[in-house]
C-alpha atoms as an extended CHARMM CRD file, in Angstrom:
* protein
*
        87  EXT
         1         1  UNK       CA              0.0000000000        0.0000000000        0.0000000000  PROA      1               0.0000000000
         2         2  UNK       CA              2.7510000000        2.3720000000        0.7200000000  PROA      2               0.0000000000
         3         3  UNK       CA              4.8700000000        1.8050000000       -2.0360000000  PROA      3               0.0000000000
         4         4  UNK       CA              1.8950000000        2.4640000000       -4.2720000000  PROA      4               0.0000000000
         5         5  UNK       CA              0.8690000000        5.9020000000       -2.2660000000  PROA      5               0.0000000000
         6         6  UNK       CA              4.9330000000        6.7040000000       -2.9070000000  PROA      6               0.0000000000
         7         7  UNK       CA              4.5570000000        6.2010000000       -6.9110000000  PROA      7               0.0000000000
         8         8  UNK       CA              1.1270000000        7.9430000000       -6.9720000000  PROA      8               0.0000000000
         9         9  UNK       CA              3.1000000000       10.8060000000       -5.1840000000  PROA      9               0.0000000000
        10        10  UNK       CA              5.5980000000       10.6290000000       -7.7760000000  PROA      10              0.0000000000
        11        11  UNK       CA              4.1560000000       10.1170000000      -11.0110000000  PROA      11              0.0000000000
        12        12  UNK       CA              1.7900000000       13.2920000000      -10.8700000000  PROA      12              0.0000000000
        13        13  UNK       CA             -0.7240000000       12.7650000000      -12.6230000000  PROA      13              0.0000000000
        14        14  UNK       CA             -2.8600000000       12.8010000000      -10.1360000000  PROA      14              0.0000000000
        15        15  UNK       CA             -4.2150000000       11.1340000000       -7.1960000000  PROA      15              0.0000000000
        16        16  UNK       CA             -7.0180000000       10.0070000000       -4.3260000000  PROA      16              0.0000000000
        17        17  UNK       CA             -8.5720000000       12.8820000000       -2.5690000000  PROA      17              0.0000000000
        18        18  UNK       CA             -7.1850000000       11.6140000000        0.8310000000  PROA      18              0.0000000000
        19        19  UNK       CA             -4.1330000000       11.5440000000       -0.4070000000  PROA      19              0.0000000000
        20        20  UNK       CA             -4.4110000000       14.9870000000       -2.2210000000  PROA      20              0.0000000000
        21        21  UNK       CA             -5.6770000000       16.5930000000        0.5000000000  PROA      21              0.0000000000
        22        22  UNK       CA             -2.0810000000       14.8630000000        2.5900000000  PROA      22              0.0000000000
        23        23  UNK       CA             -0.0930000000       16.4860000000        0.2030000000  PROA      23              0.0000000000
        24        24  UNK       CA             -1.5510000000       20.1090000000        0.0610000000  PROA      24              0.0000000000
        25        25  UNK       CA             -1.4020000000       20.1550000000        4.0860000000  PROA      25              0.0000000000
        26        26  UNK       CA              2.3500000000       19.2570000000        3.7440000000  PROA      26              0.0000000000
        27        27  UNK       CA              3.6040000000       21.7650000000        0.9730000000  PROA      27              0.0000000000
        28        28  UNK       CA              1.5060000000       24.4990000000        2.7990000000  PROA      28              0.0000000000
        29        29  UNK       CA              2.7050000000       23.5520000000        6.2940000000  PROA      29              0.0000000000
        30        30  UNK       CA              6.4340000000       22.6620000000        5.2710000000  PROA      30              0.0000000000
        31        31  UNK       CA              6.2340000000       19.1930000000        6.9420000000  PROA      31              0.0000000000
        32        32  UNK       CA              6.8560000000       15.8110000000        6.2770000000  PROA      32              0.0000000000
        33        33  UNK       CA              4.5780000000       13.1590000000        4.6740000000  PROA      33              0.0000000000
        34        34  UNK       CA              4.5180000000       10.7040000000        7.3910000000  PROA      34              0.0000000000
        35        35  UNK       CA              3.7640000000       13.3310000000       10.1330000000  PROA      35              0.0000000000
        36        36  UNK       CA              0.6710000000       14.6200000000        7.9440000000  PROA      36              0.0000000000
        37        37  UNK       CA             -0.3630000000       11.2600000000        7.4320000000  PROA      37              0.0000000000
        38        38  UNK       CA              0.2560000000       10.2410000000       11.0030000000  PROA      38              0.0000000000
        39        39  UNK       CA             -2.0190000000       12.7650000000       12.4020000000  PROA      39              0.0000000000
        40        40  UNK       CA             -4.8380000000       12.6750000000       10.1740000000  PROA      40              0.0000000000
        41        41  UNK       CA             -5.3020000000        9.4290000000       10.4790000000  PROA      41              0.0000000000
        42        42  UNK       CA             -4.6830000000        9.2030000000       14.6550000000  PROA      42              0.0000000000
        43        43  UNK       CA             -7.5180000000       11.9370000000       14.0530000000  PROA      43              0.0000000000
        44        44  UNK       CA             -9.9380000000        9.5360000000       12.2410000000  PROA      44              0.0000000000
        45        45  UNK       CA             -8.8550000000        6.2470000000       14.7500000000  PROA      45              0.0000000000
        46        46  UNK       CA             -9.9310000000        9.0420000000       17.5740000000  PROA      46              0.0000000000
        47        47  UNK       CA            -13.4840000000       10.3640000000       15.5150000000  PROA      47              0.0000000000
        48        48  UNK       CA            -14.0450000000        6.0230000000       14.8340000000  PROA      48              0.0000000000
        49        49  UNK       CA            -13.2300000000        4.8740000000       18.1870000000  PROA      49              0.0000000000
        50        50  UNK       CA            -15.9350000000        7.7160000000       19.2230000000  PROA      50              0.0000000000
        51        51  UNK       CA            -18.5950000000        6.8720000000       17.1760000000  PROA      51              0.0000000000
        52        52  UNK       CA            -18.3840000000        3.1660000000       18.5860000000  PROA      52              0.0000000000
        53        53  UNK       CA            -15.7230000000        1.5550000000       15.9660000000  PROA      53              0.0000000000
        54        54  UNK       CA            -13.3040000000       -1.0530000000       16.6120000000  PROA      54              0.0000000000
        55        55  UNK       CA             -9.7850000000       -1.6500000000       16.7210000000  PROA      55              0.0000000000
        56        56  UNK       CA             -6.8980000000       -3.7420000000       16.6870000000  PROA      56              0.0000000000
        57        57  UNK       CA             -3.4990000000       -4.3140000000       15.7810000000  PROA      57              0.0000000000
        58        58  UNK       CA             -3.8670000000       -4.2940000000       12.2210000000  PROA      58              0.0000000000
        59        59  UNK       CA             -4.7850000000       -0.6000000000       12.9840000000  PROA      59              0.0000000000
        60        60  UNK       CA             -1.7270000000        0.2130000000       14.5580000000  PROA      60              0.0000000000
        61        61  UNK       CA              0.5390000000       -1.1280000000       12.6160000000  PROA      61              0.0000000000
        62        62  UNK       CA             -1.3750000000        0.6370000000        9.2770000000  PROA      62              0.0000000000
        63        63  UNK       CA             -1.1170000000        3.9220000000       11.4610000000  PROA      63              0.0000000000
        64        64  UNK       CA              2.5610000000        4.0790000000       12.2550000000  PROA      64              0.0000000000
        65        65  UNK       CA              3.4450000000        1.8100000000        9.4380000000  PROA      65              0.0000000000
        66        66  UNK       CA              2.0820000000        3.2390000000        6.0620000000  PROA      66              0.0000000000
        67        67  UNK       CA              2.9010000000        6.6770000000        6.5730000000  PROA      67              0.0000000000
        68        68  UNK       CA              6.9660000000        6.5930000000        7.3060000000  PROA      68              0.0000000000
        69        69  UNK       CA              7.2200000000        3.6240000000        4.3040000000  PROA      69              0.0000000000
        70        70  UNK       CA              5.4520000000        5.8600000000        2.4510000000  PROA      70              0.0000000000
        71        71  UNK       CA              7.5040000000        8.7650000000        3.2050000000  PROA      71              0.0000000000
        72        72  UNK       CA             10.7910000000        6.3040000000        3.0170000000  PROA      72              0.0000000000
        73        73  UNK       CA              9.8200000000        4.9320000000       -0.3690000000  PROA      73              0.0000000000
        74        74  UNK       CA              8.7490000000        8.5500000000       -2.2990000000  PROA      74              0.0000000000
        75        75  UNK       CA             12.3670000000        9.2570000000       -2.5160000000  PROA      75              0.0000000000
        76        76  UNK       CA             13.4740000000        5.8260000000       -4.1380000000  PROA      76              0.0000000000
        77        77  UNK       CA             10.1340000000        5.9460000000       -6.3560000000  PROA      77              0.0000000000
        78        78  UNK       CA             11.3430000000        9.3830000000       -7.2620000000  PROA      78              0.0000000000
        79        79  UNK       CA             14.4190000000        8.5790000000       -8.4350000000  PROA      79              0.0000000000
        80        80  UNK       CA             12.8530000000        5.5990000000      -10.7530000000  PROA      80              0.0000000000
        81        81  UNK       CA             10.7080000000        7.8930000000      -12.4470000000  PROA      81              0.0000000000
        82        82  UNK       CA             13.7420000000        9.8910000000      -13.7950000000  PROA      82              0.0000000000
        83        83  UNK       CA             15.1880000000        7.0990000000      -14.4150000000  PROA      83              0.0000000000
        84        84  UNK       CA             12.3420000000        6.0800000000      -16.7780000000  PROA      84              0.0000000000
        85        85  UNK       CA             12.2130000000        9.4960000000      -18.4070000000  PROA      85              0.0000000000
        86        86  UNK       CA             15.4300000000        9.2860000000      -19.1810000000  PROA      86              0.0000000000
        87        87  UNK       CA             15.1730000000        6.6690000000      -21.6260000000  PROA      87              0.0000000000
């Protein structure tokens, strides 16, 4: 999941409204993916948990995980896009 988030990133040519909206919030704010993504999605564990959702490990792990691979992987997917332009 976060590899694919890295390429949509990276190919720009468009993307997911979620993830948009992640990306506008971090050029505007100067911060990092994975912070962005950390917070917004603590924020809608918090606003589910409220409204009587449940949760487990698998949240968690999708909460601290995707976000840093993510973050990790949009400079590696970067550099194979030039790589492919290049050609």
């Amino acid at each position: 999941m976060a590899f694919g988030i890295a390429n949509i990133i990276n190919a720009d040519t468009g993307m997911d409204a979620y993830n948009a909206f992640l990306c506008a919030f971090k050029d505007l704010f100067n911060l990092s993916y994975s912070l962005v993504r950390w917070a917004c999605d603590l924020i809608f564990i918090i606003i589910g948990y409220l409204l009587g959702a449940s949760w487990g490990i698998g949240t968690l792990v999708c909460l601290f995980g995707i976000g840093l691979l993510a973050n990790y992987l949009t400079r590696y997917t970067k550099f194979f896009n030039i790589m492919r332009v290049r050609r």
